[in-house]
C-alpha positions in Angstrom: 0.0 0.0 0.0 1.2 3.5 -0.7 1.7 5.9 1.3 0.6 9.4 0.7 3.2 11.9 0.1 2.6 15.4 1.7 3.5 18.3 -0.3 6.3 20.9 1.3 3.9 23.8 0.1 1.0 22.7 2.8 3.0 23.2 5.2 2.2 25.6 7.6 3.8 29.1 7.5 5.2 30.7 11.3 4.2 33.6 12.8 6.7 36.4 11.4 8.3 37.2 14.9 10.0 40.5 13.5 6.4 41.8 12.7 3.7 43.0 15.0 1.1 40.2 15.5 -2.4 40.3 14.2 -3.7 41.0 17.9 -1.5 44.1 18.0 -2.2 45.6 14.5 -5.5 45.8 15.7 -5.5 47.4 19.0 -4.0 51.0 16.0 -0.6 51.8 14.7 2.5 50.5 15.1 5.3 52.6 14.0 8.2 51.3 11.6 11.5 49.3 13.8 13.8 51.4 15.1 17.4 49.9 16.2 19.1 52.0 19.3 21.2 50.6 22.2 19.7 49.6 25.5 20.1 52.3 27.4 21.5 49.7 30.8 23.2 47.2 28.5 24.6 49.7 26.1 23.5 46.4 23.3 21.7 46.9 20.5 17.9 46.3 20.5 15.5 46.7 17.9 11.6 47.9 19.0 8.9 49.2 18.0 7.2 52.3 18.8 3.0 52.4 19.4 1.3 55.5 19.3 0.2 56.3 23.2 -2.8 58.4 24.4 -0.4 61.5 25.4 0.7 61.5 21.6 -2.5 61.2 19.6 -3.7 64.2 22.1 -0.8 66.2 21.1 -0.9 65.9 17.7 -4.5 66.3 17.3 -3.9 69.8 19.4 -6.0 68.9 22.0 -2.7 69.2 24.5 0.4 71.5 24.3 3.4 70.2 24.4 4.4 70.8 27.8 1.5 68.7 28.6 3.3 65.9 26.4 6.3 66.8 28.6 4.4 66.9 32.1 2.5 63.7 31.3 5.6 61.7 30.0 7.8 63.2 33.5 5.0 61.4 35.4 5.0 58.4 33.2 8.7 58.3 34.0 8.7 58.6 37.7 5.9 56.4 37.5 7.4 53.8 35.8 10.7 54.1 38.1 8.8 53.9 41.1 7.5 50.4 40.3 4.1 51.3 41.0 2.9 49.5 37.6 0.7 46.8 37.9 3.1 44.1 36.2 5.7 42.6 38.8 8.4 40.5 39.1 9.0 37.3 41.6 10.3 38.7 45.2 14.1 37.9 45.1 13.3 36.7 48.8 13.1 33.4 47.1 15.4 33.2 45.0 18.5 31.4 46.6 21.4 33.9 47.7 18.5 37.2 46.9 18.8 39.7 49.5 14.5 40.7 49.6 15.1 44.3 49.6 12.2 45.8 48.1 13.1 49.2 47.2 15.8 50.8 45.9 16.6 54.5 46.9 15.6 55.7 43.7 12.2 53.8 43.8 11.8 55.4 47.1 12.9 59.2 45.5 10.3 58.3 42.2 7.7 57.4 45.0 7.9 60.3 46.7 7.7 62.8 43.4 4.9 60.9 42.0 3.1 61.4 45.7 3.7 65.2 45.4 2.2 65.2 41.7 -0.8 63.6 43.4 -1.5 65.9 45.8 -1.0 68.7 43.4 -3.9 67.3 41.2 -5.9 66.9 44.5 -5.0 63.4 45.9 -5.7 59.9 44.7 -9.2 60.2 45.0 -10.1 62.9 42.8 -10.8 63.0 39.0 -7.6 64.3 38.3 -5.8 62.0 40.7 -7.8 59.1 39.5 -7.4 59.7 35.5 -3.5 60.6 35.8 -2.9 57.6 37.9 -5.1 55.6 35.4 -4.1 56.8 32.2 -0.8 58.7 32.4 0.8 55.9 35.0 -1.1 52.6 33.9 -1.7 53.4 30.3 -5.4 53.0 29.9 -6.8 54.4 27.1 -9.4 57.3 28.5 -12.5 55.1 27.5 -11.5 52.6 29.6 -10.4 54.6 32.2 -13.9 56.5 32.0 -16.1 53.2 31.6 -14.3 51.0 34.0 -13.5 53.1 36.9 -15.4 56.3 36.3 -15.2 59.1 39.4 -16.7 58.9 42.4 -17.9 55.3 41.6 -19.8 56.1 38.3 -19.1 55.8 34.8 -18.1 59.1 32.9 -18.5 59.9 29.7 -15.4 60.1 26.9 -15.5 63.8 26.1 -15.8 64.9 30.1 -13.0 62.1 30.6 -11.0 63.5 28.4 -11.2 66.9 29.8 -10.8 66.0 33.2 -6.9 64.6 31.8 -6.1 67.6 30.0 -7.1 69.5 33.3 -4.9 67.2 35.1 -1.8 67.4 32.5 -2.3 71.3 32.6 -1.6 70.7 36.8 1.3 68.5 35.8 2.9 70.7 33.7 2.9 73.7 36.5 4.0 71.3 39.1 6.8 70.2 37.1 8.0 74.2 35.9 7.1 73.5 32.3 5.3 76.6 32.1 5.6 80.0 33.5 3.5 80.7 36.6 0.9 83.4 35.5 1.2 86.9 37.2 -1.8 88.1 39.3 -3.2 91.4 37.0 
């Protein structure tokens, strides 16, 4: 009896790993590869960039640029402080880890991301609450405004939105990106 021969051509192409996947190109643009060195390693990485919320805003003229500015600072200190929701296994069990959980810096990013909260009125409040949301834990501003809303109730888009240039304009006082305004 014969066996049947299976063509090379049926075979099943891979997932192209240096392209964004289908579940990606979906969720809006991905912008060309760019190849720069790791800014810890000092090796050469290749990524790609997405277009965020703070960028769309900025080039759609909705926000100013030091806005952009204030709202990536946070993003930054944000992001140093570790207060992201993604985490890593405690080195306490790791053989031979020491368990320290912060580093100085953490602690210093901690601290300047609490004063930029209480500048935009605390974690509670609309501004808090969308900063934290959208600036620090990149949510889009629907989700932010359908998921955790203000004061326990859904907002709507356009009022969301406002409500996060409000709290970028804050931002970008607190952080000296734009001249204090004289009393007339």
């Amino acid at each position: 009896m014969a066996g049947k021969r299976r063509s090379r051509a049926a075979k099943p192409k891979g997932e192209d790993l240096a392209m964004p996947s289908k579940w990606r190109l979906q969720h809006g643009p991905v912008g060309e590869p760019m190849r720069e060195a790791d800014p810890e390693t000092g090796l050469p990485v290749m990524h790609r960039r997405t277009v965020d919320t703070l960028g769309q805003m900025l080039a759609n003229g909705t926000i100013t640029q030091e806005m952009h500015d204030a709202g990536a600072v946070f993003r930054r200190q944000f992001r140093v402080a570790a207060l992201d929701q993604l985490r890593a296994m405690s080195l306490i069990r790791i053989p031979g880890g020491s368990g320290d959980s912060l580093t100085d810096r953490q602690v210093a990013a901690r601290e300047q991301v609490a004063h930029a909260m209480m500048a935009l009125g605390g974690f509670e409040s609309a501004a808090g609450s969308c900063a934290w949301h959208v600036v620090g834990l990149e949510c889009s501003v629907r989700e932010w405004a359908l998921r955790q809303g203000w004061g326990g109730r859904s907002v709507g888009h356009a009022q969301a939105q406002g409500m996060l240039v409000a709290a970028l304009g804050v931002l970008a006082a607190v952080y000296g990106l734009v001249p204090r305004q004289r009393a007339a």
